[in-house]
RODO-2510 file (C-alpha; in nm, 4 decimals, decimal comma):
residues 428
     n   res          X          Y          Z
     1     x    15,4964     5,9705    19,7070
     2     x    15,4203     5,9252    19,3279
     3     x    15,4274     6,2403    19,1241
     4     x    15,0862     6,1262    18,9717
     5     x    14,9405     6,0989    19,3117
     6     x    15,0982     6,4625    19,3888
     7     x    14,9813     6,5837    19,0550
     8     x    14,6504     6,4450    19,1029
     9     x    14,6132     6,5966    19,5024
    10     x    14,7120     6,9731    19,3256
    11     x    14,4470     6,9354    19,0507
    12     x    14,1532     6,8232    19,2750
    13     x    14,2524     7,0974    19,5542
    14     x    14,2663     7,3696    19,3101
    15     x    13,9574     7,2730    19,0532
    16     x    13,7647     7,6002    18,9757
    17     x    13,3510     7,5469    19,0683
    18     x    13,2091     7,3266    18,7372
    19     x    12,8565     7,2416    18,6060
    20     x    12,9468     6,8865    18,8345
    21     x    13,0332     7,0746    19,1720
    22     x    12,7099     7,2853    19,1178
    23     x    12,4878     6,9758    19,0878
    24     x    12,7056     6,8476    19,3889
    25     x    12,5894     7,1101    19,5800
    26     x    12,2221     7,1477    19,4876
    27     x    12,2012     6,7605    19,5717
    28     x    12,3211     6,8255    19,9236
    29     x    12,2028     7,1170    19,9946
    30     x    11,8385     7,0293    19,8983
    31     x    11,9406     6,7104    20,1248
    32     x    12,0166     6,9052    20,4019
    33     x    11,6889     7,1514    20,4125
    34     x    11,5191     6,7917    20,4155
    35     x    11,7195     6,7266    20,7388
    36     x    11,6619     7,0335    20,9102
    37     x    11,2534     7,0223    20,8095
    38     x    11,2152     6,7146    20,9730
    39     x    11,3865     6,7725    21,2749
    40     x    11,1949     7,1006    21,3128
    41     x    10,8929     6,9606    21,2299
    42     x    10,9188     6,6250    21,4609
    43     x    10,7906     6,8245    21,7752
    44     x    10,4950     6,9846    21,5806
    45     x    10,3717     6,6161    21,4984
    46     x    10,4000     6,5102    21,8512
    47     x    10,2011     6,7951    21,9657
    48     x     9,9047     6,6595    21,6873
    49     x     9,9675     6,2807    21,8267
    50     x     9,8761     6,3657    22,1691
    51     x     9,5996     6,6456    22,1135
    52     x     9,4281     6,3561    21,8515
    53     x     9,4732     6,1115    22,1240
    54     x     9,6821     5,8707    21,9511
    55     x     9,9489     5,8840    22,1583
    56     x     9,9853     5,9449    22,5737
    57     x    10,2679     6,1956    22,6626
    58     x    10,4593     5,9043    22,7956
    59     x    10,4179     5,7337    22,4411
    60     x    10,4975     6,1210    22,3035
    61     x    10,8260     6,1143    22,4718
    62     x    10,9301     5,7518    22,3442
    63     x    10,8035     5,8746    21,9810
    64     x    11,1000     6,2261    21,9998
    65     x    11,3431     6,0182    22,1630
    66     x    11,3103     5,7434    21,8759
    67     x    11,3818     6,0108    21,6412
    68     x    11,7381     6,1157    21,8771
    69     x    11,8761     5,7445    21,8806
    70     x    11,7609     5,7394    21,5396
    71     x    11,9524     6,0118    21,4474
    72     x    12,2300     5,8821    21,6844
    73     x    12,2940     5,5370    21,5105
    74     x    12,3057     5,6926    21,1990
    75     x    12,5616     5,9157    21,2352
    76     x    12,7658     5,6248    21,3583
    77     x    12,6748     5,4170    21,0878
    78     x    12,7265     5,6443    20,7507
    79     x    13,0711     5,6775    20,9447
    80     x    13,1744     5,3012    20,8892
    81     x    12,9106     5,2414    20,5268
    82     x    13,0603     5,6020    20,3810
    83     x    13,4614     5,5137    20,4373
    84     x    13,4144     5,1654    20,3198
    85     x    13,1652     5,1409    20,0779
    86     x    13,1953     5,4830    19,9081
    87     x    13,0692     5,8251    19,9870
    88     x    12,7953     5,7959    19,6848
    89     x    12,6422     5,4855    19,8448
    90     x    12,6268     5,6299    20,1766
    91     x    12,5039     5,8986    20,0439
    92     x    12,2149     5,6996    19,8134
    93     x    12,0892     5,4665    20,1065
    94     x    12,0284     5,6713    20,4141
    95     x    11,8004     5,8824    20,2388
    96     x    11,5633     5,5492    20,0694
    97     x    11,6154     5,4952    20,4072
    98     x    11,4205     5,7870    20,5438
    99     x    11,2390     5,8233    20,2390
   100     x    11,0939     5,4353    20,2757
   101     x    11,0499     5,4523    20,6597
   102     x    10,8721     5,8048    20,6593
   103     x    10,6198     5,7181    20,3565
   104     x    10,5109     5,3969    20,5612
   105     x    10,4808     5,6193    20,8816
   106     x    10,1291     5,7501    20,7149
   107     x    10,0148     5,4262    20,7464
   108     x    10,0992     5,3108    21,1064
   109     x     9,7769     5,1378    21,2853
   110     x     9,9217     5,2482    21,6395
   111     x    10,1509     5,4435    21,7797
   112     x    10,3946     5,1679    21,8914
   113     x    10,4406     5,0515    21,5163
   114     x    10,5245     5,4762    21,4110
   115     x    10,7943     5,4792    21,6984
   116     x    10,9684     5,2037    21,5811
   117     x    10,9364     5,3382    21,1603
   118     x    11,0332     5,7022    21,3712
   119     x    11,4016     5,5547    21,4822
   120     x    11,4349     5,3745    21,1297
   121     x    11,3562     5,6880    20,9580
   122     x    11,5892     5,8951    21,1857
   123     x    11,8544     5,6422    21,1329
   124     x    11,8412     5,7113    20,7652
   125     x    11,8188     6,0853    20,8422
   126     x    12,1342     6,1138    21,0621
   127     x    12,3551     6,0160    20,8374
   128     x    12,2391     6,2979    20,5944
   129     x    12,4926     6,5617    20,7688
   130     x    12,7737     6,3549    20,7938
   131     x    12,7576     6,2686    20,4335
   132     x    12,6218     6,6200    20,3211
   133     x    12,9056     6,8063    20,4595
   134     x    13,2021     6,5934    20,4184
   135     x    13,0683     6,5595    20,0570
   136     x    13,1228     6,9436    20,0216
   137     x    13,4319     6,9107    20,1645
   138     x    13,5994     6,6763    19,9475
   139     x    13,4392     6,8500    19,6124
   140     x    13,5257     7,2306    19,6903
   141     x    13,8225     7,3882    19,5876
   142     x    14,0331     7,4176    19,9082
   143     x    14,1205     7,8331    19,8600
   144     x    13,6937     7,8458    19,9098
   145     x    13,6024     7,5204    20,1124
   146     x    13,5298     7,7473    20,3830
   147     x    13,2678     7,9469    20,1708
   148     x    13,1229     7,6471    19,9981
   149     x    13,0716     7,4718    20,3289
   150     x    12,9833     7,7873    20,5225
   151     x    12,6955     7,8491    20,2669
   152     x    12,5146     7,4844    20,2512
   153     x    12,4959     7,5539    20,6442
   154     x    12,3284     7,9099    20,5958
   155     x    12,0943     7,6852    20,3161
   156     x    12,0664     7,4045    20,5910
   157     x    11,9070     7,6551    20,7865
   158     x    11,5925     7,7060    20,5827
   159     x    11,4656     7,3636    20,6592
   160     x    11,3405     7,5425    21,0247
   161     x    11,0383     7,7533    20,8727
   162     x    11,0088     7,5367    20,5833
   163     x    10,8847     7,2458    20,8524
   164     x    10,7280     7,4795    21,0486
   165     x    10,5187     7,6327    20,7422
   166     x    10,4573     7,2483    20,6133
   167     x    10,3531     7,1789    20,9563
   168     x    10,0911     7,4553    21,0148
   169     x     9,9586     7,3671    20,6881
   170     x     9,9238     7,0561    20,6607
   171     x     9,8749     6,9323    21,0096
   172     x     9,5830     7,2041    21,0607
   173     x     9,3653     7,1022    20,7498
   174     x     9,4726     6,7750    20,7239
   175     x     9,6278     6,5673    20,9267
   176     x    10,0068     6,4410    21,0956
   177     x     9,9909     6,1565    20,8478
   178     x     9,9615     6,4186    20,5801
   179     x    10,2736     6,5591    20,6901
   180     x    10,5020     6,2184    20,6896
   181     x    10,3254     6,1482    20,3371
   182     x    10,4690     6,5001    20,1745
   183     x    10,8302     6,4122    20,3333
   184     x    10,8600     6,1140    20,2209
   185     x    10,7522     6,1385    19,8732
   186     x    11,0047     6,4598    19,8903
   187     x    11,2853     6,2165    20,0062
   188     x    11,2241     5,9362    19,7075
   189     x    11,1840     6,2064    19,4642
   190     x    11,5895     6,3366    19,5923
   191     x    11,6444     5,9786    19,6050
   192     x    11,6003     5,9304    19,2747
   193     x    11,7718     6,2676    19,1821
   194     x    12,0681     6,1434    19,3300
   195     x    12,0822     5,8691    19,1178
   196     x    12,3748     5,9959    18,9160
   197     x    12,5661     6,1771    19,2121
   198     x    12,9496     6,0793    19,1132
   199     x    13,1641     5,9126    19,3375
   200     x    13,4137     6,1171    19,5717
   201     x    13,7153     6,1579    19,3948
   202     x    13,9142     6,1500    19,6494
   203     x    13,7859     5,8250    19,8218
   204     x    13,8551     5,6831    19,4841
   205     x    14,1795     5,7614    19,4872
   206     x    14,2314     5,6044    19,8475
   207     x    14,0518     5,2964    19,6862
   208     x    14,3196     5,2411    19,4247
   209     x    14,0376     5,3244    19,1662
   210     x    14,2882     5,6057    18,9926
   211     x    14,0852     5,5590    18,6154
   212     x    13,7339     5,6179    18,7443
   213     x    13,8769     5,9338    18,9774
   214     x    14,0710     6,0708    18,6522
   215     x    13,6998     6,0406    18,4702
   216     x    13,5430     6,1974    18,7752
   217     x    13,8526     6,4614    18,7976
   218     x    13,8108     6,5661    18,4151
   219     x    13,4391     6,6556    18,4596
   220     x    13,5240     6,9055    18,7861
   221     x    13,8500     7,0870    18,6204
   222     x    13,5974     7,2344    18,3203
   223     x    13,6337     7,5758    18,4517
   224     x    14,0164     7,5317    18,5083
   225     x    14,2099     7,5651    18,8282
   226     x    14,3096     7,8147    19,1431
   227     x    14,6690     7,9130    19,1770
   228     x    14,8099     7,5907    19,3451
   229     x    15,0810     7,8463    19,5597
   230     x    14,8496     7,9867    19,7948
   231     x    14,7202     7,6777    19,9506
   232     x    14,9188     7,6094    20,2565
   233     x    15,1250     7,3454    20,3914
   234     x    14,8804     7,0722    20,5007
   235     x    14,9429     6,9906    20,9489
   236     x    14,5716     6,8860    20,9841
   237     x    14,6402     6,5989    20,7733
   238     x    14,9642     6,5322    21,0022
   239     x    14,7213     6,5001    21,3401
   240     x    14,6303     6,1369    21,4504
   241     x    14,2455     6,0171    21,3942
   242     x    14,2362     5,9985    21,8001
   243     x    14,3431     6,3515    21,7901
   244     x    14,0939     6,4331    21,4993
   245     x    13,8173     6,2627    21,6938
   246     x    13,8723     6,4106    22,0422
   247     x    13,8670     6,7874    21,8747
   248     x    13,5726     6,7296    21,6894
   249     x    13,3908     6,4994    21,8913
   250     x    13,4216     6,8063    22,1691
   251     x    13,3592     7,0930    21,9310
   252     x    13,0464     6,9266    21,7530
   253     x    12,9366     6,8193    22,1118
   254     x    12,9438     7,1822    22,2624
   255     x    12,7910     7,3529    21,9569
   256     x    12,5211     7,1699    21,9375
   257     x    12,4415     7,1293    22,2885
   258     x    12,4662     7,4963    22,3578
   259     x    12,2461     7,5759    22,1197
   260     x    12,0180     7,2831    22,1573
   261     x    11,9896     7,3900    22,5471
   262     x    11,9199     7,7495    22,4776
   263     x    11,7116     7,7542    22,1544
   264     x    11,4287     7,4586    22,2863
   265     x    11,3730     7,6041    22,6157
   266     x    11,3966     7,9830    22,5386
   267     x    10,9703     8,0277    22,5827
   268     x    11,0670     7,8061    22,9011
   269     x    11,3345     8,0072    23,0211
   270     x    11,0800     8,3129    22,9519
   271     x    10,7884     8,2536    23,1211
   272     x    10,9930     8,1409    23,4425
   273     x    11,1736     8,5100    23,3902
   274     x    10,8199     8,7130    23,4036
   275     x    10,7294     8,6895    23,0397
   276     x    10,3733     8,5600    22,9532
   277     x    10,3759     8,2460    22,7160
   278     x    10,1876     8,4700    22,4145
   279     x    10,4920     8,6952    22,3950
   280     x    10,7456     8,4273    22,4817
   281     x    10,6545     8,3101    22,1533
   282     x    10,7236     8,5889    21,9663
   283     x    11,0309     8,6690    22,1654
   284     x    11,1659     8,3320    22,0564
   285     x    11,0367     8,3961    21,6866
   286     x    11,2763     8,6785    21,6908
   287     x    11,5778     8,5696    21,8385
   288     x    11,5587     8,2623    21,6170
   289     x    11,6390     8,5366    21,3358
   290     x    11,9988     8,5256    21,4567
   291     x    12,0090     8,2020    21,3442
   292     x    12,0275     8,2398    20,9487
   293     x    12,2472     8,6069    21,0547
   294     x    12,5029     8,4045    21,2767
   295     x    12,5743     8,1212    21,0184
   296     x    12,6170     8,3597    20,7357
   297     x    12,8796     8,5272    20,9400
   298     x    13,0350     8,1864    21,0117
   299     x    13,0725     8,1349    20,6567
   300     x    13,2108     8,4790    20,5499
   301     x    13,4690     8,4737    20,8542
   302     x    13,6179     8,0876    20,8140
   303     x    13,8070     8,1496    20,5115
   304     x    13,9021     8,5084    20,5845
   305     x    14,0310     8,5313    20,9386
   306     x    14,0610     8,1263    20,9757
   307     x    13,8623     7,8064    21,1452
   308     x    13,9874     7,8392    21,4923
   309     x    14,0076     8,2425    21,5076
   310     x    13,6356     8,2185    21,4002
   311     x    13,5628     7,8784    21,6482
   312     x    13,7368     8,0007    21,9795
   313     x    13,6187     8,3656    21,9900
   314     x    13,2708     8,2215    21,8912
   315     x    13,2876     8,0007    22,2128
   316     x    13,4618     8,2883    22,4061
   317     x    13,1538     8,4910    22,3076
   318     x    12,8860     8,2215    22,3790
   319     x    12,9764     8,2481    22,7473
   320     x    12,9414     8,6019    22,8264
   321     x    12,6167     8,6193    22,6306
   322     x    12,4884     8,2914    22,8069
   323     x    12,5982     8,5030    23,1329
   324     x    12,4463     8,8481    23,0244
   325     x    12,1195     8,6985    22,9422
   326     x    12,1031     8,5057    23,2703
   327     x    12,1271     8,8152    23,4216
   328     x    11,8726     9,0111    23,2372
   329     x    11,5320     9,1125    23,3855
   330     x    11,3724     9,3608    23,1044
   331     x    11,2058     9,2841    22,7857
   332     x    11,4151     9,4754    22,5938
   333     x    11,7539     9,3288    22,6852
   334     x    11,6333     8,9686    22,7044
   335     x    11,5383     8,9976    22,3521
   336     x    11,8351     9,1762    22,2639
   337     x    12,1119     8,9217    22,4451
   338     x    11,8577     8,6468    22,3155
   339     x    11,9191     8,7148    21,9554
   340     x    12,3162     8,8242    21,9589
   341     x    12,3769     8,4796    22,1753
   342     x    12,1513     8,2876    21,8681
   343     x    12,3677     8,4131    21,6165
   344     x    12,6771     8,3482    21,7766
   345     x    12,5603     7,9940    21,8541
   346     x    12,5126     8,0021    21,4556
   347     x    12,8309     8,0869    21,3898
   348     x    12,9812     7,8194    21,5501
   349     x    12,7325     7,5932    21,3970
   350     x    12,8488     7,7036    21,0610
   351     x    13,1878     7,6923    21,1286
   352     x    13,2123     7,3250    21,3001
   353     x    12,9536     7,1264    21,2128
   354     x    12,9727     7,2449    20,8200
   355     x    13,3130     7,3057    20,7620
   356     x    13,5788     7,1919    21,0282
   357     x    13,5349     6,8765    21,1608
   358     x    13,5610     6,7262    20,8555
   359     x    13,8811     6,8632    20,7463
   360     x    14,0621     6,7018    21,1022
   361     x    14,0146     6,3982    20,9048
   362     x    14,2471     6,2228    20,6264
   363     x    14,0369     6,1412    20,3336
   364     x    14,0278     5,6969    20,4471
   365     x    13,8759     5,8110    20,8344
   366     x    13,7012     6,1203    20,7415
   367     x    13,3352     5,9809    20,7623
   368     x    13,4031     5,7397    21,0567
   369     x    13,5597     6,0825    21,2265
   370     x    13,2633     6,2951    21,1436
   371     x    13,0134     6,0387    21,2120
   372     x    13,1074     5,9634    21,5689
   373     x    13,1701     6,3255    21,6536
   374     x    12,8201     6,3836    21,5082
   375     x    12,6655     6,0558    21,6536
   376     x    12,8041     6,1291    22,0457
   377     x    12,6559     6,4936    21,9753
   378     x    12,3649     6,3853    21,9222
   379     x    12,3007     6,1318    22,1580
   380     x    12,4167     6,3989    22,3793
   381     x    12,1591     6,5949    22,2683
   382     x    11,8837     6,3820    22,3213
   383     x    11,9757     6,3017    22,6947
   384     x    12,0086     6,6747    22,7949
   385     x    11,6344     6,7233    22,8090
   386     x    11,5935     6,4975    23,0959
   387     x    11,9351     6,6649    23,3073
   388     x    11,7435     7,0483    23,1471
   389     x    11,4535     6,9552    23,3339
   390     x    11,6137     6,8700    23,6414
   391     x    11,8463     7,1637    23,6373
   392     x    11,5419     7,3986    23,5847
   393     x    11,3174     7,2829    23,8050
   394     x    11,5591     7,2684    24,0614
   395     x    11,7414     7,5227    24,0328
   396     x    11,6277     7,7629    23,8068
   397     x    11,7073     7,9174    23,4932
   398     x    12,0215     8,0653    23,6381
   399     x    12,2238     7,7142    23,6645
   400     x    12,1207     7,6606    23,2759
   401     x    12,3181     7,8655    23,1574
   402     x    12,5840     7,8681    23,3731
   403     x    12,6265     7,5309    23,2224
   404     x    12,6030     7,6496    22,8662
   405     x    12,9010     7,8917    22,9568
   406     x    13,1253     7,5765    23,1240
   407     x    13,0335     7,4536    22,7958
   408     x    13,1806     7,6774    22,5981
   409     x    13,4590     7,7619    22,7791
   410     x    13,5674     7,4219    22,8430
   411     x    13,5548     7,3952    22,4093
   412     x    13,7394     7,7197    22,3304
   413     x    14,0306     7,5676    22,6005
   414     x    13,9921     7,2323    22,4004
   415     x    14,0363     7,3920    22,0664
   416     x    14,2301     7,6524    22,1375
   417     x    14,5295     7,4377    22,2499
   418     x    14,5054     7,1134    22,0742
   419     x    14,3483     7,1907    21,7583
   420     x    14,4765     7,2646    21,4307
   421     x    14,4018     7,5570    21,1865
   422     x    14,2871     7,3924    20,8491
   423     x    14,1985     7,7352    20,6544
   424     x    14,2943     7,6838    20,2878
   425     x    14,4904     7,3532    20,3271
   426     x    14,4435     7,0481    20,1565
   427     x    14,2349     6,7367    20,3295
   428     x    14,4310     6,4849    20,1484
***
């Protein structure tokens, strides 16, 4: 390989935090709440659609799956626009996407027209996390990727009570359409903040483009560089993209659909279990405070003890608490097993969806790897309501979350054996 090439891979994996990385971050991060606030917030409007009459249940369904297939196709898409087109474009267009889509949303005569503007919207939307956290990736110094990554998740994570809040208030004293109107003037505002996000330097570099990822280069080594010996020897890069993809595709997958299983049917899960739906409620309030606990954990463990030490014992755990809490019968340790299994689920959001799929990839496949991952996750995710209901009604409770422990244990095996540990080496 060229000694310029080499020279240039050292400088960009061991470029000290600059003015540029900070406005890097703030752009992503404030991208991200966005992402998490709507998601949140999507089941709130629903609720107001139906109570206000313009929508049926039936037609309340179609509207929250738009927004899953939505979020589906995007993911697959910023895969294919972000490793061919550039990260920065990617990046720029899904959220006028959203932004566009969700503005005209306050405006839809019926509820047919806002379905169709929901999956548009969402299609913008899910490519927000595939280009938010591979961004990070590819712009943190490697010897603190883990903590840079780790910490837009724990800022991801505000988005929850921010859409809740926005909902309550704005839904309550005005009206749904109120609600789509404040998000998407948010989104064009970030839009147009992003205007002068840089280009990945690294994707530049893949591009042949060496002169605009020297400019790009200059601007993050301001603050000088990390000591170039302690990152390791790079065997993530060495894995094939079929490799890449089965690891994350099955790590993402599990993640999210353990805690996507637990954390929307928790009042559920309650009320079937003795507990009346006023302090079901609550109960959930409070184990949902695990959430912000368990992915600042995942961030302060990934760099210090490693991705998959962090991943497989966070999996590992995730059983036996799914188990324990099936088993529980008193107030006390429902709420207790309810709130240590949220923050472990955390963790491992942290840890995989923020930080290690996208290092499995090479810098040429790394958005096509995250995005299907992400977009099989998700569409995943928005199927397992139909097999929950089934599986509860059925069965019980019980099955539930003997299936979230299969889950995990079936991802821990997965990882454990066939994936690589990517703590403080460089993504190429």
């Amino acid at each position: 390989m060229d000694a310029s090439i080499i020279n240039f891979d050292e400088r960009m994996d061991t470029a000290k935090e600059s003015p540029l990385f900070y406005k890097v971050f703030g752009l992503v991060g404030a991208g991200l709440i966005l992402d998490s606030a709507d998601v949140y917030m999507a089941s709130n409007i629903n609720s107001a659609l139906v109570a206000h009459h313009f929508a049926t249940l039936t037609q309340g369904s179609l509207f929250l799956s738009a927004g899953f297939f939505g979020l589906f196709a995007g993911s697959m898409i910023a895969g294919y626009f972000g490793d061919h087109f550039g990260r920065r474009k990617a990046f720029q267009w899904n959220l006028l996407v959203f932004g566009l889509a969700t503005l005209i949303s306050t405006m839809a005569p019926n509820i047919g027209t806002l379905i169709v503007l929901r999956f548009i919207a969402a299609t913008g939307l899910g490519a927000e996390t595939v280009t938010g956290f591979s961004m990070i990736s590819e712009f943190a110094p490697v010897l603190k990727r883990g903590k840079w990554s780790g910490l837009i998740s724990v800022i991801a994570n505000f988005g929850a009570p921010l859409g809740f809040l926005l909902s309550t208030l704005l839904i309550t004293h005005y009206s749904w359409r109120a609600m789509f109107f404040v998000i998407g003037i948010f989104a064009l505002a970030l839009w147009i903040g992003r205007r002068h996000l840089p280009e990945s330097p690294r994707w530049l570099k893949v591009q042949d483009r060496h002169e605009e990822a020297e400019e790009i280069l200059g601007q993050l080594e301001t603050n000088g560089h990390y000591d170039a010996q302690k990152i390791e020897n790079n065997s993530a890069k060495k894995i094939s993209p079929n490799r890449g993809i089965l690891i994350a595709t099955v790590a993402v997958s599990a993640a999210l659909l353990c805690q996507y299983m637990f954390t929307s049917w928790v009042p559920t899960l309650l009320v079937k279990q003795g507990i009346n739906i006023v302090h079901s409620m609550w109960f959930s309030t409070i184990m949902m405070a695990g959430a912000p606990l368990g992915a600042m954990i995942g961030m302060l463990l990934v760099d210090r003890i490693g991705r998959k030490f962090t991943i497989v014992p966070g999996f590992i755990l995730t059983a036996i608490a799914g188990i324990a809490y099936s088993m529980e019968r008193t107030a006390t340790g429902i709420l207790i097993n309810g709130f240590i299994l949220t923050a472990i689920m955390y963790v491992l959001i942290a840890s995989i969806l923020s930080v290690y799929a996208s290092e499995l990839f090479s810098t040429e496949f790394r958005f096509r790897g995250t995005g299907f991952a992400n977009g099989v996750a998700k569409l995943l995710t928005a199927l397992s309501p139909y097999l929950v209901v089934k599986i509860v009604t059925i069965y019980g409770p019980t099955l539930l979350f003997i299936m979230i422990t299969a889950i995990a244990l079936f991802a821990a095996i997965i990882i454990g054996f066939f994936g690589p540990e990517t703590k403080k080496q460089s993504i190429g």
